[in-house]
ZAMARGU-4260 file (C-alpha; in steps of 0.2 Angstrom, whole numbers, plus 5000, padded with zeros to 4 digits):
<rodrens>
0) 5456/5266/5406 | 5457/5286/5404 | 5470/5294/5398 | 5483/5302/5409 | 5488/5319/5402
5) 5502/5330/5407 | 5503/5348/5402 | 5519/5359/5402 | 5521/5377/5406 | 5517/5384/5389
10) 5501/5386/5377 | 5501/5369/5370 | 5507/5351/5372 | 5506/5338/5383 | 5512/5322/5389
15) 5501/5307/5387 | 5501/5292/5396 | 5489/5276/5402 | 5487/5267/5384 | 5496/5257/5373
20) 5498/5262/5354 | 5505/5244/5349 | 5491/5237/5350 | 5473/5240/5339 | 5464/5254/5347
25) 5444/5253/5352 | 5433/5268/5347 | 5432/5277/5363 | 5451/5278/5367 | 5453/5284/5347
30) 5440/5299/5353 | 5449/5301/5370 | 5466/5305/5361 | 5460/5316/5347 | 5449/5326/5359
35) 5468/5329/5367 | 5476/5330/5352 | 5462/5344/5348 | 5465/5355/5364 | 5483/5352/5365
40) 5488/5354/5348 | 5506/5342/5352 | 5503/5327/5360 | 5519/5313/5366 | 5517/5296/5369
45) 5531/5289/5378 | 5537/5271/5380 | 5528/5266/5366 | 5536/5251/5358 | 5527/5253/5341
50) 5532/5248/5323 | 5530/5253/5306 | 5513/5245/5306 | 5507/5248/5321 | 5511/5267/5316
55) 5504/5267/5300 | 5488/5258/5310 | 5487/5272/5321 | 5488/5285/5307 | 5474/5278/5300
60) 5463/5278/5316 | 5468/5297/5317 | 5460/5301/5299 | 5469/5291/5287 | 5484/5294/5276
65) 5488/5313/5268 | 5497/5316/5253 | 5517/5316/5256 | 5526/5327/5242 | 5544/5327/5240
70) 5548/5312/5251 | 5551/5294/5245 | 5545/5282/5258 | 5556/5267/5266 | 5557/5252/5255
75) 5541/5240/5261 | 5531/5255/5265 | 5520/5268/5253 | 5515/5282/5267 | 5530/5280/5279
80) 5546/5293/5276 | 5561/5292/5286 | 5568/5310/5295 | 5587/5304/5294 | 5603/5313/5299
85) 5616/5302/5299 | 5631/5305/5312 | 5644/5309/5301 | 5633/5322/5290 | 5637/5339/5286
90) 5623/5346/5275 | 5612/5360/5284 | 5598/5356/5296 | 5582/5351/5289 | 5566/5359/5295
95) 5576/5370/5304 | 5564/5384/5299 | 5546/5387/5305 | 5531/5379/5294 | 5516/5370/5293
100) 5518/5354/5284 | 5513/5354/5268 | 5503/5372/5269 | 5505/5372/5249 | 5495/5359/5245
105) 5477/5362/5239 | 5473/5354/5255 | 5486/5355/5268 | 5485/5340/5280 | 5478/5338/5296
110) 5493/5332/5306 | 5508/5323/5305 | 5516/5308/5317 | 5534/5307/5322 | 5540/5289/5330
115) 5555/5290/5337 | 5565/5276/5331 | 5586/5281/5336 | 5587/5297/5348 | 5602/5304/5352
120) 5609/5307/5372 | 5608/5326/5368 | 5600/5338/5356 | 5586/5335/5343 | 5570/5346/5350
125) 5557/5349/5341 | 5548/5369/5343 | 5531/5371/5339 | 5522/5387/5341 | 5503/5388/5345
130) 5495/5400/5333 | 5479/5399/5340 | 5487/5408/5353 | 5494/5416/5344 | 5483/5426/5334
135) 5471/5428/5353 | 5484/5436/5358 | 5483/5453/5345 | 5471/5465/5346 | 5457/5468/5338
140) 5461/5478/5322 | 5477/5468/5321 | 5465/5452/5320 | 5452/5462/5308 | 5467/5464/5297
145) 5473/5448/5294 | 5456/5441/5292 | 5459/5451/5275 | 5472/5444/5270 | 5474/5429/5257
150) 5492/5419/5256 | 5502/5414/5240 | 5507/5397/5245 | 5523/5385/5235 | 5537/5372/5240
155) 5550/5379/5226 | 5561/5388/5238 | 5561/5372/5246 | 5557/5358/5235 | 5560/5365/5215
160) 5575/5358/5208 | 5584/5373/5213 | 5577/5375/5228 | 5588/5372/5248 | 5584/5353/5244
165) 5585/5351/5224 | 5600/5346/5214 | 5614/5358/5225 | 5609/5345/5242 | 5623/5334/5240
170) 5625/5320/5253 | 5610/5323/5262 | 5603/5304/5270 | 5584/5309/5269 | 5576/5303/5252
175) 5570/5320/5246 | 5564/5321/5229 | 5566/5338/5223 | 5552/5342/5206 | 5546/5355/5196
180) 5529/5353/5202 | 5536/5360/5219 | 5535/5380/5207 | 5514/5379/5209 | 5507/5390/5219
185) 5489/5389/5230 | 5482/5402/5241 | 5475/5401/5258 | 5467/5415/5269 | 5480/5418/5282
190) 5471/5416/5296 | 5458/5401/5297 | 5447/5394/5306 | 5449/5377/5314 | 5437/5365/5303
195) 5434/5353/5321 | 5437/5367/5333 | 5432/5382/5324 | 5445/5391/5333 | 5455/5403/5322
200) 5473/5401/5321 | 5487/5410/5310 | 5492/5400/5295 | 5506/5409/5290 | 5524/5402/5289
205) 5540/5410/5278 | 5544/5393/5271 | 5530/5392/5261 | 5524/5407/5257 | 5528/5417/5244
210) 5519/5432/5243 | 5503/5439/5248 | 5487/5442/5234 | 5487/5461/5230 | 5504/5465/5239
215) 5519/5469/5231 | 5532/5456/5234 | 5545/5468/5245 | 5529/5475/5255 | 5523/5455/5258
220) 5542/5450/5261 | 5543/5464/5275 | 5524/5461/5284 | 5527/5442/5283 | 5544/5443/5292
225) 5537/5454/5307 | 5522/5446/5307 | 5535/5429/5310 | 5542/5437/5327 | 5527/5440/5330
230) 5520/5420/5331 | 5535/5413/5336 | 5538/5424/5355 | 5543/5412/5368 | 5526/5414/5375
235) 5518/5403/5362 | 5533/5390/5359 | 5534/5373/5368 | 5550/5366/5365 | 5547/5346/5362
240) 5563/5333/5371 | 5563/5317/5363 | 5565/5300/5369 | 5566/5283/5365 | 5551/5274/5359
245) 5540/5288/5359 | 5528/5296/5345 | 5523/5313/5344 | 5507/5319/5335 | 5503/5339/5332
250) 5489/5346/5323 | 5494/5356/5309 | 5481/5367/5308 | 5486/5377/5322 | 5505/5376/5326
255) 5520/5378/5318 | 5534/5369/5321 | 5554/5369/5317 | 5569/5356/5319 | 5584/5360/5330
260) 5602/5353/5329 | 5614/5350/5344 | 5617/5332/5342 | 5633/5332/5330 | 5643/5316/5328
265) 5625/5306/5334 | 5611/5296/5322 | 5594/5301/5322 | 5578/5295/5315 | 5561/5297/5317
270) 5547/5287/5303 | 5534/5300/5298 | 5518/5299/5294 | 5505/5313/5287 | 5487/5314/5293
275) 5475/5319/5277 | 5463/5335/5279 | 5449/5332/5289 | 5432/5333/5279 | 5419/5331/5292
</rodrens>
C-alpha cells in the first residue's frame, strides 16, 4: 500500500499516513518513507499506537542507533531518552532555542524520532526551519561566502557543568547529565552538503556554536546572530502540532528545530530516539 502524504503550506514537512509503524516494516515501505522523509525533511505519523520497541525497531530500519550525549535513557532501555516536563514544573523550557541535534559531535546524527507518549490539550509545537531553503534562498555571493566559512562547534554552554543544564538546573524531570566533556569543541564547514541528497543546507545554529575559525569571537558572535534571522524567517518555519500516538521524524541535516511552551499546569512526554550519521 503507498504512502499517503500530506504537505502543509511551508517549505518542509508533511503529514503521512496509509501504514502502520507497530508492526515490522518490509523493505520497499522502509524506502517509501525515507524517500519522504528525504524530500520533506519533518515527517508525522499519526494514530500510530507504537511502543518502546516498536520505536526503537523503527530507528533501526531508519539507519540504526546515533550516539545520545548528556541524556540518560529510561530504565529498561539503552537508546531511549524521555523529553519530560512534568505539570507542576517551573525550570526554563528546554530546546526552546534553535539547533541541530547534536551538531558538536565529530559526526552529528542523521535524525532524531519523537513518539508522542502524553500530549497536552494545548501548546507544545515543535518549529523546525528548512535550511536547504534556506540557504537557496540568498544570493549568490551571500552563498559563495558561507561556503568559506568553517564552524567551532561545543555543548558547554549547554551541557558543561556550568552550562543552562549543569549543576544550577535544579528540579528539572528530564535526566540530563551535565559533563565536562560537553567543553570539546569540533568544527564543521557551515554550510554542507546533504551526504544522500547532495543538496546544501545551512548548518549553523547559536546553540552549538561557539565561534567561527579565523574570526574574532565578537565579530563571529555578531555574523552568527544575523545570520540566525536570517534562517529562521517565517518563510522557512513549519510550525509542528502534536497529537496523541503520533511519531515525528526530521532529518537533521537540514532543519533546525526549537521547543515551545504554552501548556503550563499539563504533562508532556515524548521518548526520543537519535538516528546515526549515514555512511553510504
Amino acid at each position: 500500500m503507498a504512502l499517503q502524504v500530506e504537505t502543509p503550506d511551508a517549505t518542509c514537512g508533511a503529514r503521512v499516513t496509509g501504514i502502520d509503524l507497530a508492526a515490522p516494516l518490509a523493505p520497499g515501505a522502509v524506502q517509501e518513507i525515507r524517500a519522504a522523509w528525504l524530500r520533506h525533511r519533518v515527517v508525522a505519523f499519526p494514530a500510530q499506537r507504537m511502543d518502546d520497541d516498536a520505536l526503537e525497531r523503527f530507528t533501526i530500519a531508519m539507519g540504526g542507533f546515533g550516539e545520545d550525549p548528556f541524556f540518560a535513557a529510561i530504565p529498561g532501555r539503552d537508546h531511549i531518552a524521555a523529553i519530560l516536563r512534568e505539570a507542576n514544573e517551573t525550570t526554563p523550557l528546554f530546546a526552546e532555542s534553535w539547533h541541530s541535534d547534536w551538531s558538536f559531535l565529530g559526526e552529528p546524527p542523521a535524525g532524531t524520532c519523537l513518539l508522542a507518549i502524553d500530549i497536552p490539550p494545548t501548546g507544545g509545537d515543535t518549529l523546525f526551519a528548512d535550511q536547504i531553503a534556506a540557504f537557496a534562498a540568498l544570493p549568490d555571493d551571500r552563498k559563495d561566502h558561507l561556503r568559506s566559512l568553517t564552524a567551532i562547534h561545543s555543548a558547554k554552554h549547554a551541557y558543561a557543568p556550568e552550562g543552562a543544564y549543569g549543576e544550577r538546573d535544579k528540579g528539572r524531570s528530564m535526566a540530563i547529565r551535565p559533563d565536562e566533556s560537553a567543553r570539546e569543541t569540533r568544527t564543521h564547514p557551515l554550510v554542507t552538503q546533504h551526504p544522500e541528497t547532495a543538496e546544501e543546507a545551512i548548518f549553523s545554529t547559536l546553540g552549538y556554536i561557539v565561534g567561527i575559525e579565523r574570526m574574532e569571537d565578537e565579530e563571529a558572535y555578531a555574523f552568527l546572530s544575523e545570520l540566525a534571522k536570517w534562517q529562521t524567517q517565517e518563510q522557512f518555519v513549519y510550525r509542528h502540532r502534536w497529537e496523541p500516538d503520533m511519531l515525528v521524524m526530521w532529518d537533521n541535516r537540514s532543519v533546525l528545530h526549537k521547543a515551545t511552551g504554552g501548556y503550563e499546569g499539563h504533562r508532556r512526554e515524548l521518548h526520543r530516539t537519535t538516528i546515526a550519521a549515514y555512511r553510504g
